[in-house]
py3Dmol code that shows the C-alpha trace and the ligand (Angstrom):
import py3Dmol

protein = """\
ATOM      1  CA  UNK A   1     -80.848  19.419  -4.090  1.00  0.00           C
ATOM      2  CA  UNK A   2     -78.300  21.177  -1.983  1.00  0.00           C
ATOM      3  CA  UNK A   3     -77.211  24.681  -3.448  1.00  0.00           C
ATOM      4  CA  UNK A   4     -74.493  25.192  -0.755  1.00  0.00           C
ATOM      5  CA  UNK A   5     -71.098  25.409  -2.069  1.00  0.00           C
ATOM      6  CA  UNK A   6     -68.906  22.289  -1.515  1.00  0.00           C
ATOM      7  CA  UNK A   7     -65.063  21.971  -1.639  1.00  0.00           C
ATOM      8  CA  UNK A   8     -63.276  20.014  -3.951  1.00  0.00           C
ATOM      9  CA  UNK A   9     -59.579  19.043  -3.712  1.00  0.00           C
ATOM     10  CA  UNK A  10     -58.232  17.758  -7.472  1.00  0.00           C
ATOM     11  CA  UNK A  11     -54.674  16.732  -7.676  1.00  0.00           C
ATOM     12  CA  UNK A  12     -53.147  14.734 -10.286  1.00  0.00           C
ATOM     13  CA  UNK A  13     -49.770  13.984 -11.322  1.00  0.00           C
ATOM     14  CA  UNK A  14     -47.816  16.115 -13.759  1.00  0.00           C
ATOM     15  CA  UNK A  15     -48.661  15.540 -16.978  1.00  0.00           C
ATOM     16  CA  UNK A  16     -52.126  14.047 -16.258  1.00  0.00           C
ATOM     17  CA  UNK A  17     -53.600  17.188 -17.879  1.00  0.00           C
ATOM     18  CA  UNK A  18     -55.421  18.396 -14.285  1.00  0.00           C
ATOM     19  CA  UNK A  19     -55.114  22.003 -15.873  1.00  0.00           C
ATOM     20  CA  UNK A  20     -56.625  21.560 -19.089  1.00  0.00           C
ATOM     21  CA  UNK A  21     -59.692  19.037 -17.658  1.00  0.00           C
ATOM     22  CA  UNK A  22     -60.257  21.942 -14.806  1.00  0.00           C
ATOM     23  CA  UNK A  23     -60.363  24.611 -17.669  1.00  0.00           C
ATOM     24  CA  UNK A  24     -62.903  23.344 -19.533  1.00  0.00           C
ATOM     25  CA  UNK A  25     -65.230  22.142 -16.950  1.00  0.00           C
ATOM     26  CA  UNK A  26     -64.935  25.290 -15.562  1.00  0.00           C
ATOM     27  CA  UNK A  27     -65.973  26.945 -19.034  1.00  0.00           C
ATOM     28  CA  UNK A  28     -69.376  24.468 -18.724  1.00  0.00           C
ATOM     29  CA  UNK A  29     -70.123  25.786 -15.062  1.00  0.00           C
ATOM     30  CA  UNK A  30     -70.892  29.162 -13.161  1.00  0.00           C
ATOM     31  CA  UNK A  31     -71.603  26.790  -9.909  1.00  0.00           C
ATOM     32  CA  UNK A  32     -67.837  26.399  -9.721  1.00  0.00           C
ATOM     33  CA  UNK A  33     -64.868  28.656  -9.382  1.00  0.00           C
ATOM     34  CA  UNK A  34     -61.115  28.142  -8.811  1.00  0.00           C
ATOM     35  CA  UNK A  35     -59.876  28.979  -5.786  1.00  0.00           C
ATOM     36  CA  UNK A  36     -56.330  30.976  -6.693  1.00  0.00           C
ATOM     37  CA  UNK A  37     -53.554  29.814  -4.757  1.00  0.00           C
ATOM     38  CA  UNK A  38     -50.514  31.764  -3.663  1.00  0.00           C
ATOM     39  CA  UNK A  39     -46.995  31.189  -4.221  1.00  0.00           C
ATOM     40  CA  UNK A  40     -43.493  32.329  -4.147  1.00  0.00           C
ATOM     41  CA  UNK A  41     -42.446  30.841  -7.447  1.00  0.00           C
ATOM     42  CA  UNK A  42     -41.834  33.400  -9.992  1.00  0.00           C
ATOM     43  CA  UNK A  43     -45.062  33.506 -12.979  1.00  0.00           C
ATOM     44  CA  UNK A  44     -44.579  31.645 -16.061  1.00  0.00           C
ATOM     45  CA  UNK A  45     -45.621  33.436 -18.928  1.00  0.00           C
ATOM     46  CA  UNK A  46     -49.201  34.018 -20.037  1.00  0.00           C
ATOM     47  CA  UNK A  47     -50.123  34.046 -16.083  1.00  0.00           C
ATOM     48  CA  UNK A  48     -51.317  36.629 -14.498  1.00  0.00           C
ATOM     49  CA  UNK A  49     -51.484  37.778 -11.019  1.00  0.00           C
ATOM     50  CA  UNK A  50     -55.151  37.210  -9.370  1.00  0.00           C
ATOM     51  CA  UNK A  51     -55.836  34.894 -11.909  1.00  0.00           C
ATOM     52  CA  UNK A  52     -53.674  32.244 -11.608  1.00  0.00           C
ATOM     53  CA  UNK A  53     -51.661  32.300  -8.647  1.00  0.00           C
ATOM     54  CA  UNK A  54     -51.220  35.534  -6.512  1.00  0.00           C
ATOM     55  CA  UNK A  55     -47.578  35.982  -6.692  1.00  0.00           C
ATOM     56  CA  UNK A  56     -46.101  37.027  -3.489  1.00  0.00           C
ATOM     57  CA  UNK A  57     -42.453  37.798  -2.336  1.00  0.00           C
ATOM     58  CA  UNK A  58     -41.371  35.390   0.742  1.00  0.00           C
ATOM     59  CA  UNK A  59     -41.663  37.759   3.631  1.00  0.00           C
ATOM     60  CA  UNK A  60     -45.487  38.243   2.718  1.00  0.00           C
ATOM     61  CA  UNK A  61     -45.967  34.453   2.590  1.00  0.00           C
ATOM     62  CA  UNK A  62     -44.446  34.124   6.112  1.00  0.00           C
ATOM     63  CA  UNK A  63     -46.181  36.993   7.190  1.00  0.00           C
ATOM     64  CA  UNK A  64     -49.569  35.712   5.870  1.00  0.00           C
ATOM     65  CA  UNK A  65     -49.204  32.346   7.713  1.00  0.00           C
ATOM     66  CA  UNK A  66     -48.660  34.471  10.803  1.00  0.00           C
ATOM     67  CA  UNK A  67     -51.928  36.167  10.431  1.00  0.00           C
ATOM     68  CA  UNK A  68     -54.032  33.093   9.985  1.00  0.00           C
ATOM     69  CA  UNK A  69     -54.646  33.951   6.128  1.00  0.00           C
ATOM     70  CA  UNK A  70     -53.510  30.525   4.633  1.00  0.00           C
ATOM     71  CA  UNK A  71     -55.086  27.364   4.992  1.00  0.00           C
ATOM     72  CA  UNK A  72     -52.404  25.063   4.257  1.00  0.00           C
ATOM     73  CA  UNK A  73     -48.933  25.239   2.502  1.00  0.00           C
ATOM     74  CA  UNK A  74     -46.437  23.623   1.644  1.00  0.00           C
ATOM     75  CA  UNK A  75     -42.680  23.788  -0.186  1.00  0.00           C
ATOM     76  CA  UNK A  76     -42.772  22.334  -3.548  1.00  0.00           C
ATOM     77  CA  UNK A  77     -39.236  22.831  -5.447  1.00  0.00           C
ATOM     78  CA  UNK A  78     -37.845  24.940  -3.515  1.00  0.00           C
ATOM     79  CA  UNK A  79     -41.064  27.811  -3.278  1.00  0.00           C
ATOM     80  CA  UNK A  80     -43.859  28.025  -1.160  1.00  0.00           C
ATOM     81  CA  UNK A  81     -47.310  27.148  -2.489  1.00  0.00           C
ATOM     82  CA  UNK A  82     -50.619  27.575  -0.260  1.00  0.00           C
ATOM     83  CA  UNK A  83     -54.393  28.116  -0.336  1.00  0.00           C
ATOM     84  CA  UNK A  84     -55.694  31.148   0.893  1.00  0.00           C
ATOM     85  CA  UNK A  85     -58.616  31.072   3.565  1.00  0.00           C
ATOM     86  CA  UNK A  86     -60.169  34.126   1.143  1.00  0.00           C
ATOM     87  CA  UNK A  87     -59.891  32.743  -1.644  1.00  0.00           C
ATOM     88  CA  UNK A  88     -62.305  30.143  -0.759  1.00  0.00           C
ATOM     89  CA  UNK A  89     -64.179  31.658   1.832  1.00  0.00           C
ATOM     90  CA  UNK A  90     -65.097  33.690  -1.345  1.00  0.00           C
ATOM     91  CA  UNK A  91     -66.344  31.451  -3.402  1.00  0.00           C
ATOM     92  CA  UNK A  92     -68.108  29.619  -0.656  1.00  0.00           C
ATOM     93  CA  UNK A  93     -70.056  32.515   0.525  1.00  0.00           C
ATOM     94  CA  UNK A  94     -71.442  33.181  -2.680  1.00  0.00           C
ATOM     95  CA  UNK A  95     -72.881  29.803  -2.674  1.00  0.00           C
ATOM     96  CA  UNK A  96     -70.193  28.605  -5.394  1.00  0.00           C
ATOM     97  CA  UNK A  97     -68.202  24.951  -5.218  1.00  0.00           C
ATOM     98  CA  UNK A  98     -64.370  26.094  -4.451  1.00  0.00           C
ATOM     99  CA  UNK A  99     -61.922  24.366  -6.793  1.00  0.00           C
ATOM    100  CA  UNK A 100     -58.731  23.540  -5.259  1.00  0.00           C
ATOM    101  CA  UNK A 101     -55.870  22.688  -7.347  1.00  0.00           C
ATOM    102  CA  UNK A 102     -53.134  21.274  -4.727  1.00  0.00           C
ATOM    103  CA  UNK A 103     -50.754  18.336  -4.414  1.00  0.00           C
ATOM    104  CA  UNK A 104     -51.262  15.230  -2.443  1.00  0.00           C
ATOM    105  CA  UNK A 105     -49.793  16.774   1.211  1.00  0.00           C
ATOM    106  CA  UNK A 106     -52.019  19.645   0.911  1.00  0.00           C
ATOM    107  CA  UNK A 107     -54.850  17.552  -0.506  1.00  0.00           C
ATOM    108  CA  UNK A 108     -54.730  15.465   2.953  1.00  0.00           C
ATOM    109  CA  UNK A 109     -54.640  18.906   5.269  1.00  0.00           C
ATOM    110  CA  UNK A 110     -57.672  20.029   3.798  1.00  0.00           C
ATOM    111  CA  UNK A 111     -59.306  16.973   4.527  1.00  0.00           C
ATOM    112  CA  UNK A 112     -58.310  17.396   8.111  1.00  0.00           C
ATOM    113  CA  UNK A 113     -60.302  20.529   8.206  1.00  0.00           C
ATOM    114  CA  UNK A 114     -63.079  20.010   6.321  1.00  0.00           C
ATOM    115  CA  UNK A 115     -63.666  16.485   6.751  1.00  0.00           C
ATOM    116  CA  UNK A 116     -66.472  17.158   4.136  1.00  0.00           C
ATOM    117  CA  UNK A 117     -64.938  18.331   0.979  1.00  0.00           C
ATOM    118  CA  UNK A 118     -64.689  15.599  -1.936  1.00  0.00           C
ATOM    119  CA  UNK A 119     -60.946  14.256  -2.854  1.00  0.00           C
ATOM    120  CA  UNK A 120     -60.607  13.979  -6.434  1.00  0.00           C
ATOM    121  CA  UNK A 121     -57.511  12.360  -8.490  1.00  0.00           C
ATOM    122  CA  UNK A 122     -56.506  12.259 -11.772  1.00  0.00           C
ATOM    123  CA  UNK A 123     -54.949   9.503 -13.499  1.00  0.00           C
ATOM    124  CA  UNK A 124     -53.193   8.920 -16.347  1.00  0.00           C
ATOM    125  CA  UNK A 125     -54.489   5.803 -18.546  1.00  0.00           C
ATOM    126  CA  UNK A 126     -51.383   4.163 -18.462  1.00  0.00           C
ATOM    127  CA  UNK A 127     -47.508   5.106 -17.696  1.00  0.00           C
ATOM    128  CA  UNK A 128     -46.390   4.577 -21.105  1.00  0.00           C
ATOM    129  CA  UNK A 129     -48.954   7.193 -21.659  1.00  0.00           C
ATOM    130  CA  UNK A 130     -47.861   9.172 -19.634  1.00  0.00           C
ATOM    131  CA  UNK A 131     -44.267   9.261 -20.705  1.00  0.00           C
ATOM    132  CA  UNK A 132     -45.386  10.091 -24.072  1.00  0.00           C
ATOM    133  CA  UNK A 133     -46.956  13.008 -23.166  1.00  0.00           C
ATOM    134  CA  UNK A 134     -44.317  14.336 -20.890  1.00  0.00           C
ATOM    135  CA  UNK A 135     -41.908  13.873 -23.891  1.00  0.00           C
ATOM    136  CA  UNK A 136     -44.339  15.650 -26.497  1.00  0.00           C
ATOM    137  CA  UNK A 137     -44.274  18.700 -24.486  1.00  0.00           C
ATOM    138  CA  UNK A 138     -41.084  18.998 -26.132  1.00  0.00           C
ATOM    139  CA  UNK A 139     -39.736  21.392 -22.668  1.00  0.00           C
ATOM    140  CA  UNK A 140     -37.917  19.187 -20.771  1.00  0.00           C
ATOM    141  CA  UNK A 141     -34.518  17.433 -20.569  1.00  0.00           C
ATOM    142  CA  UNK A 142     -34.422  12.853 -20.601  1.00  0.00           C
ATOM    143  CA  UNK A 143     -33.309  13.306 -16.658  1.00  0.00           C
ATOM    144  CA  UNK A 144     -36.614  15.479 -15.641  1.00  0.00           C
ATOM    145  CA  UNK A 145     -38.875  13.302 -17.987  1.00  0.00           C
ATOM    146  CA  UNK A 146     -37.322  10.033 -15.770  1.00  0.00           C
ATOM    147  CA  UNK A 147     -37.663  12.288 -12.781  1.00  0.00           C
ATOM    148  CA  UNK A 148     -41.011  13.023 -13.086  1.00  0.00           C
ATOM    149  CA  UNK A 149     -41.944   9.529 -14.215  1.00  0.00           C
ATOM    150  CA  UNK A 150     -40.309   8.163 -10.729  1.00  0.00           C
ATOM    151  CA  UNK A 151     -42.207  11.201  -8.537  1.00  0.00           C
ATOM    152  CA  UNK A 152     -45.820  10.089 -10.678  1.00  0.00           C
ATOM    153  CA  UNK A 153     -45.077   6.609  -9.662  1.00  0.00           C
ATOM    154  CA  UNK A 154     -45.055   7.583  -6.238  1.00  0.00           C
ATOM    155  CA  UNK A 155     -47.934   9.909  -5.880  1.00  0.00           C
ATOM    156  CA  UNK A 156     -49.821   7.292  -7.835  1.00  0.00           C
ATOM    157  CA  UNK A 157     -49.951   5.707  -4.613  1.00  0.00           C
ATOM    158  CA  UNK A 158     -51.618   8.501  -2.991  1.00  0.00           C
ATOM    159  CA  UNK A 159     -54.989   7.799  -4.756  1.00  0.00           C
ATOM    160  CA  UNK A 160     -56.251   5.648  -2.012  1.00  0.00           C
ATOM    161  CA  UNK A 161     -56.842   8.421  -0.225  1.00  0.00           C
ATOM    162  CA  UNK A 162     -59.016  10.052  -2.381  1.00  0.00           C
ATOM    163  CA  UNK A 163     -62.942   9.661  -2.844  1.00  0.00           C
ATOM    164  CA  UNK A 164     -62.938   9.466  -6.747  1.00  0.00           C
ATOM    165  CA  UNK A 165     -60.453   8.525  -9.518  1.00  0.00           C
ATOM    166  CA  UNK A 166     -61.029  10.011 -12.619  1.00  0.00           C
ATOM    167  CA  UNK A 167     -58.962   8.426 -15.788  1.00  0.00           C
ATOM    168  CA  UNK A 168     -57.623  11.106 -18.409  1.00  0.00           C
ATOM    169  CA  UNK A 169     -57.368   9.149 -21.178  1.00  0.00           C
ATOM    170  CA  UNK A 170     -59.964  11.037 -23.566  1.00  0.00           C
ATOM    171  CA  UNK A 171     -60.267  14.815 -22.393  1.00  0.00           C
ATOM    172  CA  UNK A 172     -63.741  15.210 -22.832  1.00  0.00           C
ATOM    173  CA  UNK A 173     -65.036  12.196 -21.158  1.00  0.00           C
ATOM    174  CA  UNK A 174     -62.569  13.276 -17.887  1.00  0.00           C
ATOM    175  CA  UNK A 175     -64.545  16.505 -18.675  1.00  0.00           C
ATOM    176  CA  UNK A 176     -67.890  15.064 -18.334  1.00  0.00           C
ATOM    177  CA  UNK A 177     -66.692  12.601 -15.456  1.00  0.00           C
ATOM    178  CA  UNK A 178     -65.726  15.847 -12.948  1.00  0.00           C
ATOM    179  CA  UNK A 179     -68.946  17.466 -13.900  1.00  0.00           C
ATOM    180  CA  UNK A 180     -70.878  13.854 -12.509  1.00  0.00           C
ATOM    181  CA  UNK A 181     -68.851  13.957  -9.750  1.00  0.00           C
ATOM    182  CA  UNK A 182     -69.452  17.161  -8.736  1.00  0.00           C
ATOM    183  CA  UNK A 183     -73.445  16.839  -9.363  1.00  0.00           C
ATOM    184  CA  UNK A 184     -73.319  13.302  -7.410  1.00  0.00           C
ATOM    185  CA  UNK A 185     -71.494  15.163  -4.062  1.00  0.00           C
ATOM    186  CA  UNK A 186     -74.269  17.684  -4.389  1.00  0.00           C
ATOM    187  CA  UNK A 187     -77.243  14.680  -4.201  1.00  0.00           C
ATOM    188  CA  UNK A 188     -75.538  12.939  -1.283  1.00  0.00           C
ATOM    189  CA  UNK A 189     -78.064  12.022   1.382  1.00  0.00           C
ATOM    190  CA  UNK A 190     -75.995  13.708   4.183  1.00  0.00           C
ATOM    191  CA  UNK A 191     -76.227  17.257   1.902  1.00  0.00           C
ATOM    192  CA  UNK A 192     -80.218  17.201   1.918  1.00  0.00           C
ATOM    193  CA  UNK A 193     -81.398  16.182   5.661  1.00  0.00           C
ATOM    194  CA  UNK A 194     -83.508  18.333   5.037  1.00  0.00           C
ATOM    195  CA  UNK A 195     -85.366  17.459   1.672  1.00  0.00           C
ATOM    196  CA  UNK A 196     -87.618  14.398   2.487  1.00  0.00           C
ATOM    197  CA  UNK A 197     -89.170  16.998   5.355  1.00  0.00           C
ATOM    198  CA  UNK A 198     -89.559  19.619   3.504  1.00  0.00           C
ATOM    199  CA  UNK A 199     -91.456  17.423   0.540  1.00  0.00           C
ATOM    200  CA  UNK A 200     -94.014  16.512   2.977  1.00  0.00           C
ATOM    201  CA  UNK A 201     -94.357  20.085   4.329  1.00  0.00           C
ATOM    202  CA  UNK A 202     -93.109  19.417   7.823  1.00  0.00           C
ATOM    203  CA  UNK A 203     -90.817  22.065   9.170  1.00  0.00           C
TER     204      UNK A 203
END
"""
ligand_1 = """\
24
5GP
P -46.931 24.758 -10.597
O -45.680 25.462 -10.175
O -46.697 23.777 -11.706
O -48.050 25.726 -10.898
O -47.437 23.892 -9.348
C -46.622 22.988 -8.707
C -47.425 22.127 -7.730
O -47.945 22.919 -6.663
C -48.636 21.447 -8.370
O -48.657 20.083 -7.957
C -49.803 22.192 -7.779
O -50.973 21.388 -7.699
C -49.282 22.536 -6.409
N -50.004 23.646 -5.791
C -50.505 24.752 -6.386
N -51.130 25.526 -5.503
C -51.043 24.893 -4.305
C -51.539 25.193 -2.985
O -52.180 26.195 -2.725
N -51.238 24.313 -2.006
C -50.523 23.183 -2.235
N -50.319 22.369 -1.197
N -50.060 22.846 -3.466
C -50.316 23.700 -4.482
"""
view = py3Dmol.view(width=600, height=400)
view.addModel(protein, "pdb")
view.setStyle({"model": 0}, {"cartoon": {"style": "trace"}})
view.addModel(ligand_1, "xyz")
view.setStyle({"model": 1}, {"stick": {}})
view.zoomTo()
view.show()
């Protein structure tokens, strides 16, 4: 079975729960780490810099897309977002899958250059669902739950594009599901040329 890392592109929705399903998987694997964005949006609390994002100022954002450093970005509400090429270069060359936890426009450029990495997207089980859980988080006003209901709607149409749809309706079985996906990729034919030779001892 192939032991080189792979990447793997999960975006979701918000409210799917893409945070919570990548937190525990990631609790169930050392094979796998996150690859930590940056941004320019200012850190909520509890998150810490490194860990979750690394928080930059503007100016170093520009100047890191000047010197090659980020992968892909984009401008989500009004701050810059982007996956640094270290972050996953990182992970990679320790022979570790690189998690990448981007929206749909970013999701497609990384496809573009690494025509190899898996697309993942997760669903809601329904959009009443949906809306309940958006309103049980209890944080936002009736226009931003609609809002965010309309923008869902939308990106829901993005899933075409990806390679595999995974449904959050229970947590742990979305759990499991990204862990089979992730094992699958790593048994795909095209991973092992190698294997069948190798079993009968021809180099
Ligand atoms: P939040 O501010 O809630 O952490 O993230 C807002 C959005 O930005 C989410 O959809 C998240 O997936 C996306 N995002 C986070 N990091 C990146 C990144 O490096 N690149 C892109 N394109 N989107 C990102």
């Amino acid at each position: 079975m192939s032991d080189k890392g792979l990447l793997f592109v999960v975006s979701a929705p918000a409210g799917c729960g893409k945070d919570t399903i990548l937190e525990l998987m990631l609790r169930k694997t050392d094979s796998a780490g996150y690859s930590v964005s940056a941004t320019t949006r200012a850190p909520r609390e509890g998150e810490i810099d490194g860990v979750h994002y690394r928080f930059l100022t503007r100016e170093r954002f520009e100047e890191m897309i000047k010197e090659g450093a980020v992968l892909e970005y984009t401008e989500y509400c009004g701050n810059y977002y982007g996956t640094l090429r270290e972050s996953v270069d990182s992970l990679l060359s320790q022979g570790k899958d690189a998690i990448l936890k981007i929206e749909i426009e970013g999701a497609m450029n990384i496809k573009k250059q690494f025509p190899d990495c898996c697309l993942v997207f997760i669903l809601p089980p329904s959009m009443a669902e949906l809306e309940r859980r958006l309103r049980n988080r209890g944080t936002e006003t009736e226009d931003k739950i609609k809002e965010r209901l309309a923008q869902a709607r939308n990106e829901l149409e993005a899933a075409d594009n990806y390679d595999y749809l995974i449904v959050n309706g229970e947590l742990d079985k979305a759990v499991d599901d990204i862990i089979a996906v992730m094992r699958a990729e790593k048994l795909r034919r095209g991973r092992n040329a190698e294997l069948v030779k190798e079993i009968k001892g021809e180099d």
